[in-house]
The first five atom37 places (N, CA, C, CB, O) and aatype in JSON, in Angstrom:
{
  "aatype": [20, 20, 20, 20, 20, 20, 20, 20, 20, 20, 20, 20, 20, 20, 20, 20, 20, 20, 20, 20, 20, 20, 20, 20, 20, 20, 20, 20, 20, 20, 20, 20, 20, 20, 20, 20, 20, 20, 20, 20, 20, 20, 20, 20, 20, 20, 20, 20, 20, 20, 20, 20, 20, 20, 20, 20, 20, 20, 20, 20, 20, 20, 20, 20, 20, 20, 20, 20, 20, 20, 20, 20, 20, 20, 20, 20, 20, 20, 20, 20, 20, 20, 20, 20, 20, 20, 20, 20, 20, 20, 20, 20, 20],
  "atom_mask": [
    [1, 1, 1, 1, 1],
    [1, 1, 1, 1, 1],
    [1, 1, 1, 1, 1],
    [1, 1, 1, 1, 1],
    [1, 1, 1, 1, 1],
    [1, 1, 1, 1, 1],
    [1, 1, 1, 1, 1],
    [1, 1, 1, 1, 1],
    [1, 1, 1, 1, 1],
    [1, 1, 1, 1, 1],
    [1, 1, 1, 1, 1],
    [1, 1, 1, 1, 1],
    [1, 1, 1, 1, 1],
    [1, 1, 1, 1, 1],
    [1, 1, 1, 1, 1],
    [1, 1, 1, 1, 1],
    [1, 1, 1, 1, 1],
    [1, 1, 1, 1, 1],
    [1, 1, 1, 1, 1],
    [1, 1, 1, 1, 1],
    [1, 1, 1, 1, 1],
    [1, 1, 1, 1, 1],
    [1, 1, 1, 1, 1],
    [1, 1, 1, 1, 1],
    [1, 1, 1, 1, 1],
    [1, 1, 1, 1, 1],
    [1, 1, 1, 1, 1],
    [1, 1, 1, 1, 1],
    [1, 1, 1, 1, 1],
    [1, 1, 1, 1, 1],
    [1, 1, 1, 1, 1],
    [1, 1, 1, 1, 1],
    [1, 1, 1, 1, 1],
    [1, 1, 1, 1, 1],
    [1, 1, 1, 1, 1],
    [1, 1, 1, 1, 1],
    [1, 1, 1, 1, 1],
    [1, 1, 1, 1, 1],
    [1, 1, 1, 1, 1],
    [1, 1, 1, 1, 1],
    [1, 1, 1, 1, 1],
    [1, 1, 1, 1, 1],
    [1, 1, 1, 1, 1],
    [1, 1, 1, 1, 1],
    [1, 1, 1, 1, 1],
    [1, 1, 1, 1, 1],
    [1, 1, 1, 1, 1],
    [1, 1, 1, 1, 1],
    [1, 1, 1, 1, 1],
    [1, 1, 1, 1, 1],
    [1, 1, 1, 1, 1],
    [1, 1, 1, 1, 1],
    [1, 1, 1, 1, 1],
    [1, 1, 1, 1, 1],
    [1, 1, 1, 1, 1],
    [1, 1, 1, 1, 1],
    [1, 1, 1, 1, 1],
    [1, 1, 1, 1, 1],
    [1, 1, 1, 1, 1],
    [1, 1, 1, 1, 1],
    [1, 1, 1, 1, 1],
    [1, 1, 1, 1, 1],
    [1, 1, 1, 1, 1],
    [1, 1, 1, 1, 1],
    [1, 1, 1, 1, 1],
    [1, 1, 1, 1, 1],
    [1, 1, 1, 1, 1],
    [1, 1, 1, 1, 1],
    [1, 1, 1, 1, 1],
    [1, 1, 1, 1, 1],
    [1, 1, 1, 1, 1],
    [1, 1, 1, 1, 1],
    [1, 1, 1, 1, 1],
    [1, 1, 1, 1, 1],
    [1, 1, 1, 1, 1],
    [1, 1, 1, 1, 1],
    [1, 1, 1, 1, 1],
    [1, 1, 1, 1, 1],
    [1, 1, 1, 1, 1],
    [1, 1, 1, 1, 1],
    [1, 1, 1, 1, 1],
    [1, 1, 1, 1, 1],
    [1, 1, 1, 1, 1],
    [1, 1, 1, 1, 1],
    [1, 1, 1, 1, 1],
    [1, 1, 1, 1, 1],
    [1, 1, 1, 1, 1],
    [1, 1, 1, 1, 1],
    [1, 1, 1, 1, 1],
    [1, 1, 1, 1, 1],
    [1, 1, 1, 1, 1],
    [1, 1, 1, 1, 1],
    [1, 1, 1, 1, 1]
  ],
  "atom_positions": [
    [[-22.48, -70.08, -185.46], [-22.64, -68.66, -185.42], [-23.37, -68.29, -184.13], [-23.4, -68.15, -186.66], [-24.2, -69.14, -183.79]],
    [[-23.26, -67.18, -183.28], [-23.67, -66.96, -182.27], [-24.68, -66.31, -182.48], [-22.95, -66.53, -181.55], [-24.7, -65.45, -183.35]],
    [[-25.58, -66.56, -181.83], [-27.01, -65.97, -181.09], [-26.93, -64.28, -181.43], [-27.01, -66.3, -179.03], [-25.9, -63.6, -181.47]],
    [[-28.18, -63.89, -181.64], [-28.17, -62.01, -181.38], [-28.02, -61.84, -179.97], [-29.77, -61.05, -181.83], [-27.29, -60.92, -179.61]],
    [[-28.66, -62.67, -178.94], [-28.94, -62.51, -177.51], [-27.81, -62.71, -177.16], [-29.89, -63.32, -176.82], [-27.42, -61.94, -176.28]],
    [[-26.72, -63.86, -177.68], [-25.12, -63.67, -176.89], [-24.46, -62.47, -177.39], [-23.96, -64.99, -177.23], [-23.85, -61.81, -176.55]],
    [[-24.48, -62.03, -178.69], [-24.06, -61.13, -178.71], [-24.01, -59.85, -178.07], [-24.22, -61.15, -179.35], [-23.06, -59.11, -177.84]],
    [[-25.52, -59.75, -177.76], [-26.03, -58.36, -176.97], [-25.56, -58.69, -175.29], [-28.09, -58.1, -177.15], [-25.46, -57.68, -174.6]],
    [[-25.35, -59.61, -174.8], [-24.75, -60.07, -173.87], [-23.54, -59.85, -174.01], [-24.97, -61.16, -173.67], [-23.18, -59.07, -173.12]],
    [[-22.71, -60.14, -174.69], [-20.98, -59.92, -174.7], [-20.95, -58.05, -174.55], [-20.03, -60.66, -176.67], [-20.56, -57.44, -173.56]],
    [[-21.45, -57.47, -175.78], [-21.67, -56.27, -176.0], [-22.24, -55.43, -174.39], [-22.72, -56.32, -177.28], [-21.86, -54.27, -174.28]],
    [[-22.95, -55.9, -173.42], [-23.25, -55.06, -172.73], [-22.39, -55.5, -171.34], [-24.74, -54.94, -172.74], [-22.35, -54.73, -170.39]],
    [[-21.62, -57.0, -171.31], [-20.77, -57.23, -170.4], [-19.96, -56.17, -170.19], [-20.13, -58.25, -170.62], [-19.78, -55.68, -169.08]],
    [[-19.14, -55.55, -171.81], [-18.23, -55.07, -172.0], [-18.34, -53.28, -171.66], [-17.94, -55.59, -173.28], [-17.45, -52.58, -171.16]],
    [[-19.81, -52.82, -172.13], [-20.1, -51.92, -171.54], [-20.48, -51.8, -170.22], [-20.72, -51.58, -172.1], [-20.88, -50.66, -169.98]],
    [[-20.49, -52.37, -169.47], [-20.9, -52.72, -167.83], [-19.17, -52.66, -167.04], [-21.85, -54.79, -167.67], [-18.91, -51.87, -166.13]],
    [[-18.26, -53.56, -167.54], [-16.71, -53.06, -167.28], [-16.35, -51.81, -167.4], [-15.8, -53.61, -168.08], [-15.88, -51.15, -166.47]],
    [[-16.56, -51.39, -168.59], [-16.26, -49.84, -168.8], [-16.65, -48.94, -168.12], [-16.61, -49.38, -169.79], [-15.98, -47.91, -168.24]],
    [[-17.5, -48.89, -167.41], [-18.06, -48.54, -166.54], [-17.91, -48.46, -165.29], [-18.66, -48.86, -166.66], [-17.89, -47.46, -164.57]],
    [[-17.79, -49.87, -164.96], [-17.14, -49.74, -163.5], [-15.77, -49.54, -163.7], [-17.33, -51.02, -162.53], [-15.3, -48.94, -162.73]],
    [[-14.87, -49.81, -164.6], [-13.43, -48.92, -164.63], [-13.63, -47.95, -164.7], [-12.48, -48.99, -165.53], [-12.51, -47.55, -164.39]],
    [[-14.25, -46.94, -164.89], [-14.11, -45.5, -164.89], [-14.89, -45.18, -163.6], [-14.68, -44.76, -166.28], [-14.74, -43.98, -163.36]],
    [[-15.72, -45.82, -162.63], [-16.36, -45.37, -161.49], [-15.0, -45.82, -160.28], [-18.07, -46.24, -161.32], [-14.63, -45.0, -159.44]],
    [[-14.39, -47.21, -160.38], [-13.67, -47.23, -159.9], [-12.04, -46.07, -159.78], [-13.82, -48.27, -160.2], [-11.41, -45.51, -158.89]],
    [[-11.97, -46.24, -161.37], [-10.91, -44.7, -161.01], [-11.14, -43.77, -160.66], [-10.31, -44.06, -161.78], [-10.17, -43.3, -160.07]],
    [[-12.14, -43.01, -160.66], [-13.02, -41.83, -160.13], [-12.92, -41.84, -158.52], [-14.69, -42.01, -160.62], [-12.7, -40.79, -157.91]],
    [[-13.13, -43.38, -157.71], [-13.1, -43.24, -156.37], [-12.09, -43.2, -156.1], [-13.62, -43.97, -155.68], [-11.83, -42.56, -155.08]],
    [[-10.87, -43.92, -156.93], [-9.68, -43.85, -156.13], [-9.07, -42.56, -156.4], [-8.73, -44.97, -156.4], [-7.98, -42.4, -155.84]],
    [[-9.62, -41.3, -157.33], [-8.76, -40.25, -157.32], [-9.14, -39.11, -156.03], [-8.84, -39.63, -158.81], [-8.49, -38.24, -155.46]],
    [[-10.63, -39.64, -155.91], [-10.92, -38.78, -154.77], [-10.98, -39.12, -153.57], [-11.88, -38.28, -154.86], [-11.5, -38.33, -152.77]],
    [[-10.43, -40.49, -153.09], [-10.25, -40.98, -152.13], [-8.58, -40.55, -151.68], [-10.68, -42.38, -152.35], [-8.15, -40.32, -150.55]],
    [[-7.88, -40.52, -152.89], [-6.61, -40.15, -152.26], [-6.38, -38.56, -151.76], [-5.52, -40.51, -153.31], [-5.48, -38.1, -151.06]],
    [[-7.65, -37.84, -152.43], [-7.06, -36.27, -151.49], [-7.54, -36.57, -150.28], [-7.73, -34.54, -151.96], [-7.26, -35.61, -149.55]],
    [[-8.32, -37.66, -149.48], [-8.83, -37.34, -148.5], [-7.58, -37.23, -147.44], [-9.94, -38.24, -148.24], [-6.6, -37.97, -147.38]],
    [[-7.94, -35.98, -146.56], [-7.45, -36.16, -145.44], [-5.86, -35.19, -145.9], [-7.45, -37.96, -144.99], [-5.24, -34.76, -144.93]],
    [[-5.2, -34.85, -147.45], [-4.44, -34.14, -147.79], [-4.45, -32.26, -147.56], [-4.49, -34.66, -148.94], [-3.69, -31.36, -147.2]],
    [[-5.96, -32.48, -148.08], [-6.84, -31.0, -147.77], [-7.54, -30.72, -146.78], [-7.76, -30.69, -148.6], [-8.53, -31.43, -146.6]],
    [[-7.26, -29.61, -145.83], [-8.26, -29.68, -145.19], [-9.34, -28.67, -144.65], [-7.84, -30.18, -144.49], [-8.83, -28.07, -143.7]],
    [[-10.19, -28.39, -144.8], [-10.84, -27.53, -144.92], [-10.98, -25.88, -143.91], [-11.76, -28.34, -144.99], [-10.97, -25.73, -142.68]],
    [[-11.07, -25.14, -144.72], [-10.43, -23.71, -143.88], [-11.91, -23.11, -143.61], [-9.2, -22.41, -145.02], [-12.69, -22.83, -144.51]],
    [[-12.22, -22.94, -142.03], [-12.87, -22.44, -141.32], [-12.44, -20.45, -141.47], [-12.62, -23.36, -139.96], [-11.28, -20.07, -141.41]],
    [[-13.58, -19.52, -141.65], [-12.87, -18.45, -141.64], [-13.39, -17.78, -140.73], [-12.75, -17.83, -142.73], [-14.62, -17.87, -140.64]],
    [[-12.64, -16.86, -139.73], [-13.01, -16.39, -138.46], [-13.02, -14.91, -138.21], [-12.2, -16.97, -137.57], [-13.33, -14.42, -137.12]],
    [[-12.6, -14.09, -139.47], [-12.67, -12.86, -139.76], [-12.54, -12.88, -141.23], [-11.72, -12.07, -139.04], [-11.68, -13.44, -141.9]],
    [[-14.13, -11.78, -141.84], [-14.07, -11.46, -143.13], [-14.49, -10.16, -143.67], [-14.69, -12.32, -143.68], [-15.61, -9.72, -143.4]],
    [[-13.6, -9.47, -144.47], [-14.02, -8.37, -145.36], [-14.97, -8.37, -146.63], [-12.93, -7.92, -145.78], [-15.18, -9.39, -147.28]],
    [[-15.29, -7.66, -146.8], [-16.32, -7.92, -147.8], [-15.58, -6.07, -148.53], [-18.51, -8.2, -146.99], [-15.5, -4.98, -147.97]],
    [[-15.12, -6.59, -150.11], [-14.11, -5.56, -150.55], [-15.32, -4.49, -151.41], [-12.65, -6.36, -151.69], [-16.44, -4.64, -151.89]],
    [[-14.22, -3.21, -151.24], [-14.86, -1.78, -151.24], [-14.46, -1.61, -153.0], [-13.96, -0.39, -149.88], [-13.7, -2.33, -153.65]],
    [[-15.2, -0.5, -153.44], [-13.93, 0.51, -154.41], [-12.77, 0.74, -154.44], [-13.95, 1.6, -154.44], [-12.31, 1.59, -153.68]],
    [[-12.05, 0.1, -155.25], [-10.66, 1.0, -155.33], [-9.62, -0.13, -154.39], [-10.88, 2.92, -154.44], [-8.48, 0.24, -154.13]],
    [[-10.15, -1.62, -153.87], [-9.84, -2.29, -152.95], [-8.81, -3.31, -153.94], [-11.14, -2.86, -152.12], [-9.4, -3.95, -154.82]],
    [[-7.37, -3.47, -153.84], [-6.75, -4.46, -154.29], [-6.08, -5.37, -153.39], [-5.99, -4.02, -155.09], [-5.88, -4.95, -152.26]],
    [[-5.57, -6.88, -153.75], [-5.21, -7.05, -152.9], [-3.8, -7.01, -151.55], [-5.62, -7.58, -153.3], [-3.44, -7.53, -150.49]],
    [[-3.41, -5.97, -152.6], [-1.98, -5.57, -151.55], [-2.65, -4.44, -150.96], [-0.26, -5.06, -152.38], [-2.05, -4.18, -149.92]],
    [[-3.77, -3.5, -151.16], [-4.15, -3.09, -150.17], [-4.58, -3.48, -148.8], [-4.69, -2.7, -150.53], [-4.13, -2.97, -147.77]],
    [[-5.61, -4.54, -148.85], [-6.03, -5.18, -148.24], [-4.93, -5.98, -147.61], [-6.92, -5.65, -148.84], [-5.35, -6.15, -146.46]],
    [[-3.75, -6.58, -147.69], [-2.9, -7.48, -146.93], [-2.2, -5.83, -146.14], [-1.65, -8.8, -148.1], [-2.0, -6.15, -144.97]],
    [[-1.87, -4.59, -146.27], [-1.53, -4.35, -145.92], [-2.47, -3.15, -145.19], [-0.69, -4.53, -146.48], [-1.94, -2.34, -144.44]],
    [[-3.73, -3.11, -145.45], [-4.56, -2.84, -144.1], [-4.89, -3.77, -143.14], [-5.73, -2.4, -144.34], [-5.09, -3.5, -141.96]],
    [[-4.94, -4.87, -143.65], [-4.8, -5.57, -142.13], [-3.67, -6.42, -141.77], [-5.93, -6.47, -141.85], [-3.64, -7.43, -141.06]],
    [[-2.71, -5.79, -142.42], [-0.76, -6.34, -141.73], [-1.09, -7.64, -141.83], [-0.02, -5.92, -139.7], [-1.14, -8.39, -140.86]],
    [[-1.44, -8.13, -143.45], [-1.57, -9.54, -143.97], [-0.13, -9.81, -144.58], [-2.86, -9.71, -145.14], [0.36, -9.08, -145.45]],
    [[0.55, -11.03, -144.0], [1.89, -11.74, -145.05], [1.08, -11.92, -146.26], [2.69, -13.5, -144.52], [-0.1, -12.15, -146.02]],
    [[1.39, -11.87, -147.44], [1.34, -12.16, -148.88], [1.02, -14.13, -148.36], [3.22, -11.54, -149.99], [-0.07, -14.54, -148.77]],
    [[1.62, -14.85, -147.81], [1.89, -16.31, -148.04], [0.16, -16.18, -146.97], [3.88, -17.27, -147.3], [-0.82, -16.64, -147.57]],
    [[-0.04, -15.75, -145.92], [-0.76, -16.13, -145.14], [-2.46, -15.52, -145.82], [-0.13, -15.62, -143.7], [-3.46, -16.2, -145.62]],
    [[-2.53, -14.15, -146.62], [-3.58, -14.06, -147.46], [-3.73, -14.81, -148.7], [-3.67, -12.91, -147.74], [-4.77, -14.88, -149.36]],
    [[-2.48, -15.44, -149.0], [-3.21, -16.36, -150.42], [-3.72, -17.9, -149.85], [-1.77, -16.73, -151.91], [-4.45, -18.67, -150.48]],
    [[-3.17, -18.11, -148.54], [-3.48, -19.25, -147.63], [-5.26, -19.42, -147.17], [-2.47, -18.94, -146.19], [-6.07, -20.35, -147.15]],
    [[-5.3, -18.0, -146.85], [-6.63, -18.15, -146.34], [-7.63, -17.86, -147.89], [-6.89, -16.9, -144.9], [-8.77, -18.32, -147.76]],
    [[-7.45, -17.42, -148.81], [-8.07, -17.19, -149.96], [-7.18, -17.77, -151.49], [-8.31, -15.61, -149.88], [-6.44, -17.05, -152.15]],
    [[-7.53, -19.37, -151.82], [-6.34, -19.52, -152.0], [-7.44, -19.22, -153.68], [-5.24, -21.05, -151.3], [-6.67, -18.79, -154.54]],
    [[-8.46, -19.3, -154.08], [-9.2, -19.24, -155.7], [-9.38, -18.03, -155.68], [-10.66, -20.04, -156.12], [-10.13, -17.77, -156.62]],
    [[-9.05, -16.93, -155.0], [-9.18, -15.56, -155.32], [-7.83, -15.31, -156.32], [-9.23, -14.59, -153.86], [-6.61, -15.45, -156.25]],
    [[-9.08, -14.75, -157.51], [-8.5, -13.9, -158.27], [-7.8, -12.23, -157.95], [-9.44, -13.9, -159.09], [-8.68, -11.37, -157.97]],
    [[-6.83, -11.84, -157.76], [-6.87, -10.82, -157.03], [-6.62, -9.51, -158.97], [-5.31, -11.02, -155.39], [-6.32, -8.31, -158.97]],
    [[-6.84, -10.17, -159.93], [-6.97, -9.63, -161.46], [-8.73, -9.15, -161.61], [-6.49, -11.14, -162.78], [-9.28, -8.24, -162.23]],
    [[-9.16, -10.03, -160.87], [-10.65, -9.24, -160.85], [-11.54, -9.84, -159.68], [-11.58, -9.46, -162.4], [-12.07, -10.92, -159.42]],
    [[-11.47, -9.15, -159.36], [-11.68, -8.58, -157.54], [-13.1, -7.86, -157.96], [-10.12, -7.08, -156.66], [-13.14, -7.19, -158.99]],
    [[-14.23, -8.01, -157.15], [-15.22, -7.0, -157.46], [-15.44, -6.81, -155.96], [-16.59, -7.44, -158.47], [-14.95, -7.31, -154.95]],
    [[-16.6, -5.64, -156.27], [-16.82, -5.22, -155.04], [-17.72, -5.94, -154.3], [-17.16, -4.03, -155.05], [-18.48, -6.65, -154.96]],
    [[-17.82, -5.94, -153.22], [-18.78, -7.09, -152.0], [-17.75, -8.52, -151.88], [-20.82, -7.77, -152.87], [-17.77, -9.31, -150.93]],
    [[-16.98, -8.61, -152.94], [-16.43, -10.12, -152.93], [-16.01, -10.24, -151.56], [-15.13, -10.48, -153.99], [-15.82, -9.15, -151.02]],
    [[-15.75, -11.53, -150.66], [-15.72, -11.95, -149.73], [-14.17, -12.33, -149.36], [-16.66, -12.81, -149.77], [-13.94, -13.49, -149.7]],
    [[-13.26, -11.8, -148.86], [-11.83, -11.86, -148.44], [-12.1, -12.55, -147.28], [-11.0, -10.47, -148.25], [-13.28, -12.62, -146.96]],
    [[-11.13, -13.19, -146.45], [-10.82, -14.33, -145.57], [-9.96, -13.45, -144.88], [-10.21, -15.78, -146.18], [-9.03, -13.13, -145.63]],
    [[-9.88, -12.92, -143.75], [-9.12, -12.44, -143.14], [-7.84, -13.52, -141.81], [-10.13, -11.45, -142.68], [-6.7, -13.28, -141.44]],
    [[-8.65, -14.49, -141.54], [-7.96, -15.09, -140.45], [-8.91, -16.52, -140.38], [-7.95, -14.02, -138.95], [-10.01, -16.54, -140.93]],
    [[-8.59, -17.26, -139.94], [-9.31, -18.45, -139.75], [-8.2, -19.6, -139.28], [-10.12, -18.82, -141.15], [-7.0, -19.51, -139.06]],
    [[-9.45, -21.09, -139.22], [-8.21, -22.05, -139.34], [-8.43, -23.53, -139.95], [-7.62, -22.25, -137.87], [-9.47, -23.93, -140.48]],
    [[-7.67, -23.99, -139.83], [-8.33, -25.5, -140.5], [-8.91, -26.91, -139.54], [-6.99, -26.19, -141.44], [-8.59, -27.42, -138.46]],
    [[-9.97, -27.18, -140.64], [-10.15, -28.38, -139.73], [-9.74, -29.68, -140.16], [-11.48, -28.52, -139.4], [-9.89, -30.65, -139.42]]
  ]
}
């Protein structure tokens, strides 16, 4: 019959694997966006008014639809508040 001490040994080997399998998958999921994304520098910004949506805004400042969801791509444009921070132009690094 085995030992309490081998036991608690087998038992924490096994939790010690588990472990590094899940730290190891963790690096390789965020190792593979590297270099996929790349980070957007912004070089003109509005900061939105009353009454401000965002097809207003693309079409006060003669924004393409593809090139304002580019530069603001987690904007909600369903709730938009006021001061929120719009991306007018920028670029990536």
């Amino acid at each position: 019959m085995a030992s309490a001490s081998y036991k608690s040994a087998i038992f924490f080997s096994f939790v010690l694997l588990f472990i590094l399998s899940i730290s190891m998958a963790e690096s390789r999921a965020v190792s593979s966006g590297i270099g996929t994304n790349s980070a957007l520098i912004c070089s003109k910004i509005y900061g939105a008014n009353i009454g401000d949506t965002c097809f207003s805004i693309m079409q006060q400042f003669s924004m393409t639809p593809e090139a304002f969801t580019t530069f603001n791509p987690n904007l909600n444009c369903d709730k938009m508040f006021v001061g929120e921070w719009i991306c007018l132009d920028g670029s990536s690094i």
